[in-house]
Steps between C-alpha positions, in 0.01 A plus 500: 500500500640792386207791612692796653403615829445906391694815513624543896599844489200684302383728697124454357435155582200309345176552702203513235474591134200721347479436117398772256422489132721774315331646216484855324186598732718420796890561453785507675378806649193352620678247654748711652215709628358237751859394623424683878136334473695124447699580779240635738307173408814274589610360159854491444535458155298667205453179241468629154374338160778525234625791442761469216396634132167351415307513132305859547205530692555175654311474824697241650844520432545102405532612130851613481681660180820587671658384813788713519263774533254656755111547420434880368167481552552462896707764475846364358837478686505812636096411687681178575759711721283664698278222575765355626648804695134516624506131653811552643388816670210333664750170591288303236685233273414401121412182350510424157268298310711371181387347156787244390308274302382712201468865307247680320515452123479869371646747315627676836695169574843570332647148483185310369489822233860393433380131454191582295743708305810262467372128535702256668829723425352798760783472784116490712422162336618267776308750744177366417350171520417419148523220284644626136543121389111319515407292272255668315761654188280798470587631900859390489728813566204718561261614782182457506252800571192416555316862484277526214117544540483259203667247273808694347407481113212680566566754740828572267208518237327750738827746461522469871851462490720774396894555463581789664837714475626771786848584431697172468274356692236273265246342668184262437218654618136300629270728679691571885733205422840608301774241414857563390653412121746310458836711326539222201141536413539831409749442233210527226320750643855730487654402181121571341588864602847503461415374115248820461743802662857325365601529893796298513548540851104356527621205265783411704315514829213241349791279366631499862230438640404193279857379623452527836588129714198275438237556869469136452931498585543516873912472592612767649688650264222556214317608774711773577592590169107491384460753803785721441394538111183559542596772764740675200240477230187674706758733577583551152157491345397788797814723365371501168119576583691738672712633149247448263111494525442320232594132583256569768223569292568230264504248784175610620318500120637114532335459829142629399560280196579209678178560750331557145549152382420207725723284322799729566392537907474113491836440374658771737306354848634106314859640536434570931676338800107478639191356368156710541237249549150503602469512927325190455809342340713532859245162632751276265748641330674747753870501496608613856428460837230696702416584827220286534301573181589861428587606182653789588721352769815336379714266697840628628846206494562640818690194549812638268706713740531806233115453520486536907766779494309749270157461619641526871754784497260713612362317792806379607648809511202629720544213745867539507458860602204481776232632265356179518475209801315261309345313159209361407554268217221486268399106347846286550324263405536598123867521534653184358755452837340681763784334723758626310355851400456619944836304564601816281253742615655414870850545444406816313314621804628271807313724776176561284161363617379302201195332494320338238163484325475113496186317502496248721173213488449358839752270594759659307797633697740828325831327439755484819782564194339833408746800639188704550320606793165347447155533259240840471279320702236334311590171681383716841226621386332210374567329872404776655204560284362100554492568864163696517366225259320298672523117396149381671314706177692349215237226423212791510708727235604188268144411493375871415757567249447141308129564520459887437777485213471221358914434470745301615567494839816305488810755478774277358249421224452895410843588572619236231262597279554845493882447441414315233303781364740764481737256397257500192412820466803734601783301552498260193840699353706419797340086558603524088855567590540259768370244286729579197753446766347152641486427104894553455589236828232244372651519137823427616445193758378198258235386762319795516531676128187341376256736757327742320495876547159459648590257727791661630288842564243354670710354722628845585230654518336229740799473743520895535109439535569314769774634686445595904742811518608724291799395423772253564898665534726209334849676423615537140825354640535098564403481857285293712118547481357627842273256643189753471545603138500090377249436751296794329599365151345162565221590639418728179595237268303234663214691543508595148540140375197460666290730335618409189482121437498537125824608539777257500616484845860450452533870299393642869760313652763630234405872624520393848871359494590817260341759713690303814818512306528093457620575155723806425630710221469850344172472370367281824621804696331711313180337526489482800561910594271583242199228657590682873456870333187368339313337808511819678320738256244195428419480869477863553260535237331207512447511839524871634361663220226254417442236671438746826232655319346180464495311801297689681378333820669740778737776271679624830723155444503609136819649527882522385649193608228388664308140470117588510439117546706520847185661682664626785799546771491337863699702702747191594618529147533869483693509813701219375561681181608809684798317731594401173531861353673634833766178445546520121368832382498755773526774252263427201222718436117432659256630287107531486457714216717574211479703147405148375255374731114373378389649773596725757569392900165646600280373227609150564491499912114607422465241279669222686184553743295316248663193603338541842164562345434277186146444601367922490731533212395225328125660571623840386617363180169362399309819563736707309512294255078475459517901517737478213409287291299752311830684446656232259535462118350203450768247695792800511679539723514086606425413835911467596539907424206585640595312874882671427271808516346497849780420628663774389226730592531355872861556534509812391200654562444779484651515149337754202363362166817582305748316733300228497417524116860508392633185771216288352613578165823431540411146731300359219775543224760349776271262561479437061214283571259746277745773380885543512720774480656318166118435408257749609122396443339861534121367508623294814717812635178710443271269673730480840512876499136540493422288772752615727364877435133379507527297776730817697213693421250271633376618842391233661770266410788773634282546817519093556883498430543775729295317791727194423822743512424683785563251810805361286697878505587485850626146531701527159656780705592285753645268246678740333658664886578119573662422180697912525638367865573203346704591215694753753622304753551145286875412391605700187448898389166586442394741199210680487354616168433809376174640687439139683564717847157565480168301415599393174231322255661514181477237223771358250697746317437757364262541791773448746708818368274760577613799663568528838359803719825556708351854671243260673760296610729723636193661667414179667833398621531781652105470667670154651728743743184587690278261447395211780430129376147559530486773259741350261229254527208739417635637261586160321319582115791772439755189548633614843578166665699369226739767485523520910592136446767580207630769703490302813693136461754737244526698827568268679737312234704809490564559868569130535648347234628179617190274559414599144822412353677197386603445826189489653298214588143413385280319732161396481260561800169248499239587704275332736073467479247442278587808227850397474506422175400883412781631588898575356791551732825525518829631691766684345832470687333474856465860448176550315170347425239452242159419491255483277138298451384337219213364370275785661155467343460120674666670845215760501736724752401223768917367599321335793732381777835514226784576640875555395789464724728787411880444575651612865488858574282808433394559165403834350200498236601722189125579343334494815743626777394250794776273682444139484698229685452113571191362366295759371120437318512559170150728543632712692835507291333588215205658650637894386672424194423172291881403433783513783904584503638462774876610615662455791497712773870541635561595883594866390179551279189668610163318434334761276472514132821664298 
């Protein structure tokens, strides 16, 4: 194990995190604006989305065009300065959230330009993950664009596409979309000109061009000499458009010619390092590697060490220099050696805290090898989320869901078939490639050659279909196999095989020994890191992106990482889970809601109280469903959107027509059950629309859902103060999102990037000085007791570090009586402790005669500002404030209340 143990002598040690999403409607000087209001809360570090040059108008920052560069649109280097001179001055730290995997393709991006422009010669070639040798003859040595609205021929036809000329510059031209030409194919173009005006200088620089090294010849040399001409000749053709004006004007009565004449247009785009197809062309044929199944997002080689040193220079240099503490690495899981690519990462940074944004599945452990600090927390917040779950109304909710819905109540059937559909339907190009590759191994092992092309993709397709995590992490280099990742790979295989008995068995069993590395070689290798980049993106979309739109028995388990057929958490485990953390991980992030959650912490503690209530929701269900039925389009939306719907309306109600217009829209085309993003039915996209704005406008059903809300407010309140404690006193760093201080009921993204009202929530921090429990209390709809419970246990991690730390011990505390399974608690380093209830609608406030047993000594309550000692009730624990924190009361303390 090789995880370090964190920077000893920085003076702003880790105590929580508070993520915000960068954009142009909130900078770097919006951010540096609430750097006092982070510290008054009790953060320590101000988490940021990336940062780096992103495609314009990006509203996330994962779209990068230039990583030696800082976003201009937040402000540019200079805003990034005094951010960070901010932070400092209010003894805040700065985490980075980092994109390694992939860039945007655009114009702004100057090394795919370069690529698009040059072919496999650009010295940018080996940057990018594409394959310039497939099969197909037609794609070798060229990229692939899938951007046209239609089939090429006819939007060429159309005169959509134009060549354009500014300067040297020449450019093809398709609505917002412009693509660089390639120098040799101008040779015609020039010498046309050149022939018309006798401009020998012209001539000579379109018979240099035509000479330049082949883009199809890659040693270094050509390379460099295809680079350095080309430099000299733009020069030289700018000179004389400089000199003499008219070359110039000749070249541009050959352009509008050439746009004249689709003939002449067709033979000039023929002549391109890049391929304009139709968008509908990228579901086979596409050339490179995605992030998941994003055109626009190329993968990144980060595994060559030129590769790492250019898109890192920046960051490194920031981490080297104090400006940063920490990095968030975006999807390792699309880098082909993860290992290998943070064993670099570390020694770049030795003292940075580095955590990662793996997706674990239940069961699945972050590898001991991995020089990183822990995960972002998804693996937390699904345990923490299953404990207000409560396992007693499973049966009730399976049996409502099968019969109101109509679906498929077994998740491992709809997860598999949902991979399998976007598989088919988005992700055919990259399954093609694999099984080109699975082609070239059979074709050169006698016993296997005579499989077909079909029968080598569907095996593929049905062992990624079928495999339990998201991916396995075999290195490229001979080494053993860990135990987990062959486990893993025969379980998929097998699993596979028997779904597919008109397979031949034996071809599954090939895969398996490949994938395990039983039989080695370049191309065995290869298949291998390309199958573990692939399972990743199919699970992700197959899973997160669709098949959590359609499994919808409880959607508060519906969420990243998360196993909506595990039903809930018994507080053994998540205590067990949490020694485990303070042993192994004591520094990885605990999250509850993130930029890419489904929901947000508060929607899904109010909806995990379903589970205690199947019967009146079950009831409620039926009635809005009989009010609404006149709402429909004939059977539109199906029963399965509909149900989605209520529950949505429950969690986070109160929620206005066009919030919950636009999440239903986009949950049905996730969902591509009716309509897709790649497949948009609008009579079905019309239909849902109108019934969720008739039935938002109908009265009496709003009246019902608000009678059904109403009782539910205040005990998903107390869910969401148990499950705040929780996160703030367990092992690791918590991070609280953007706005989350507060009541937050937002809904996936773009929902979950709102603004955020930071006035109101300085004015409320600062209403927390004078206010008493019971009027934090009273005043509970503005949000007050979650942030005096932020502000609180960070308080109280501040002044006392220790218990908190990787040092400190985690202990469970069980209590004693009949309620004693409603309750969470816990001791920090015998120096604080934590309790919180659960399950609250079936403990109807009544603890009875529950009691805890707190550790020796006197114990100070944080949110309530009583002293407790021995064994206390856990009514009259709780009895002022619904959660408890209790610290230590040393012999020179006084009793009261800092």
């Amino acid at each position: 194990m090789r995880r370090p143990t964190g920077r000893a002598d920085v003076q702003r040690q880790l105590r929580a995190t508070y993520r915000v999403q960068l954009h142009a409607g909130f900078d770097f000087a919006a951010a540096a604006a609430i750097a006092d209001y982070l510290a008054a809360l009790g953060v320590s570090h101000l988490y940021c989305s990336p940062y780096l040059q992103a495609a314009k108008g990006s509203t996330h920052g994962y779209d990068i065009v230039d990583p030696r560069a800082v976003n201009r649109e937040l402000g540019g280097a200079a805003g990034h300065a005094r951010l960070s001179e901010a932070l400092r001055s209010a003894g805040l730290g700065q985490v980075l959230d980092i994109v390694p995997n992939h860039m945007a393709i655009s114009a702004d991006n100057p090394w795919w330009w370069d690529v698009l422009e040059n072919g496999p010669a650009s010295p940018y070639a080996s940057y990018f993950d594409v394959d310039w040798d497939p099969p197909e003859t037609r794609l070798r040595n060229v990229v692939l664009l899938p951007v046209l609205a239609d089939h090429y021929g006819r939007v060429l036809e159309r005169g959509h596409l134009r060549l354009a000329r500014d300067g040297v510059a020449f450019t093809i031209r398709y609505h917002d979309h412009v693509f660089p030409v390639s120098p040799q194919s101008l040779d015609l173009l020039l010498a046309t000109a050149a022939e018309r005006t006798g401009s020998q200088a012209l001539a000579f620089i379109a018979d240099a061009l035509s000479e330049l090294p082949s883009p199809t010849t890659t040693d270094r040399a050509s390379v460099e000499r295809r680079h350095r001409h080309k430099s000299v000749l733009y020069e030289s053709l700018a000179r004389l458009f400089a000199e003499q004006p008219l070359p110039a004007k000749a070249i541009d009565a050959v352009v509008a010619e050439v746009n004249a004449s689709v003939d002449l247009l067709d033979s000039l785009l023929e002549r391109q390092n890049f391929r304009l197809a139709h968008w509908r062309a990228a579901a086979r044929d596409l050339g490179y590697r995605r992030f998941f199944d994003i055109n626009g997002l190329v993968g990144l080689r980060a595994e060559h060490e030129h590769v790492f040193h250019d898109t890192h220079r920046l960051v490194l240099a920031w981490l080297a220099d104090g400006t940063l503490d920490g990095l968030r690495i975006d999807h390792p899981d699309g880098l082909r050696d993860p290992e290998a690519y943070l064993d670099r990462l570390r020694e770049a940074g030795p003292q940075a805290w580095i955590i990662v944004e793996k997706i674990l599945e239940p069961g699945e452990a972050l590898r001991d090898s991995w020089p990183v600090d822990g995960t972002t927390g998804y693996d937390f917040l699904n345990r923490l989320s299953g404990l207000f779950v409560d396992p007693e109304g499973e049966k009730a909710l399976t049996e409502l869901c099968a019969e109101f819905t109509g679906e498929s109540t077994d998740w491992a059937e709809v997860a598999r078939a949902r991979k399998h559909q976007v598989m088919r339907e988005t992700m055919g190009s990259d399954l093609n490639r694999l099984t080109a590759l699975f082609l070239e191994i059979c074709e050169r092992r006698r016993r296997y050659r005579d499989y077909t092309r079909h029968e080598l993709h569907e095996t593929l397709r049905d062992t990624l279909a079928c495999f339990p995590v998201y991916r396995t992490y075999v290195r490229p280099e001979p080494a053993a196999v860990d135990e987990d990742d062959a486990r893993r790979i025969v379980e998929a295989t097998e699993t596979a095989r028997a779904h597919r008995p008109d397979l031949d068995g034996e071809l599954f069993e090939f895969l398996r020994d490949l994938l395990r590395r039983r039989l080695v070689g370049d191309l065995e290798t290869e298949l291998t890191m390309r199958f573990q980049q692939l399972s990743g993106p199919v699970m992700a979309k197959g899973v997160e992106d669709t098949a959590f739109y359609a499994f919808n028995r409880l959607v508060s388990r519906n969420e990243v990482g998360g196993d909506p057929s595990r039903f809930g958490v018994g507080v053994e485990e998540f205590h067990q889970a949490c020694e485990e953390t303070q042993e192994l991980w004591p520094r990885t992030m605990l999250a509850t809601s993130t930029h890419d959650t489904k929901r947000s912490e508060d929607v899904r503690a109010r909806l995990d109280l379903l589970s205690e209530m199947p019967e009146r929701w079950g009831q409620a269900v039926r009635r809005w469903a009989a009010l609404n039925a006149r709402h429909h389009r004939g059977e539109w939306p199906d029963r399965n959107t509909e149900y989605l719907f209520y529950q949505t309306l429950v969690g986070a109600w109160p929620i206005d027509t066009e919030r919950m217009t636009a999440y239903m829209a986009k949950a049905a085309r996730e969902a591509k059950a009716h309509t897709s993003w790649t497949s948009p039915n609008q009579a079905y996209d019309a239909a849902l629309r109108a019934f969720v704005e008739s039935s938002m406008a109908d009265r009496a059903f709003t009246v019902d859902v608000e009678a059904f809300v109403a009782p539910l407010i205040a005990a998903g309140r107390v869910n969401s103060l148990a499950q705040t404690l929780l996160k703030l006193t367990a092992p690791g760093i918590p991070d609280i999102y953007q706005g989350t201080e507060l009541w937050d009921l937002s809904l996936v993204d773009p929902d979950n990037r709102r603004p955020v009202d930071y006035a109101l929530r300085r004015r409320l921090l600062a209403a927390l000085d004078r206010a008493t429990p019971e009027e934090i209390m009273a005043r509970s709809d503005e949000g007050l007791p979650k942030l005096w419970v932020i502000r609180q246990a960070l308080r109280l991690r501040r002044l006392r570090p220790a218990p908190f730390g990787a040092e400190g011990a985690y202990r469970p505390l069980a209590a004693t009586g009949a309620r004693s399974d409603h309750v969470v608690a816990f001791v920090r380093g015998e120096a604080a402790v934590t309790v919180a209830p659960r399950l609250v609608m079936r403990l109807e406030g009544n603890w009875m005669s529950t009691t805890l047993e707190l550790p020796p000594g006197r114990w100070r309550n944080e949110l309530a500002g009583d002293v407790a000692q021995g064994v206390v009730r856990l009514a009259d624990l709780l009895a002022r404030f619904p959660v408890a924190l209790l610290s230590r009361i040393e012999a020179s303390e006084p009793d009261g209340m800092r």
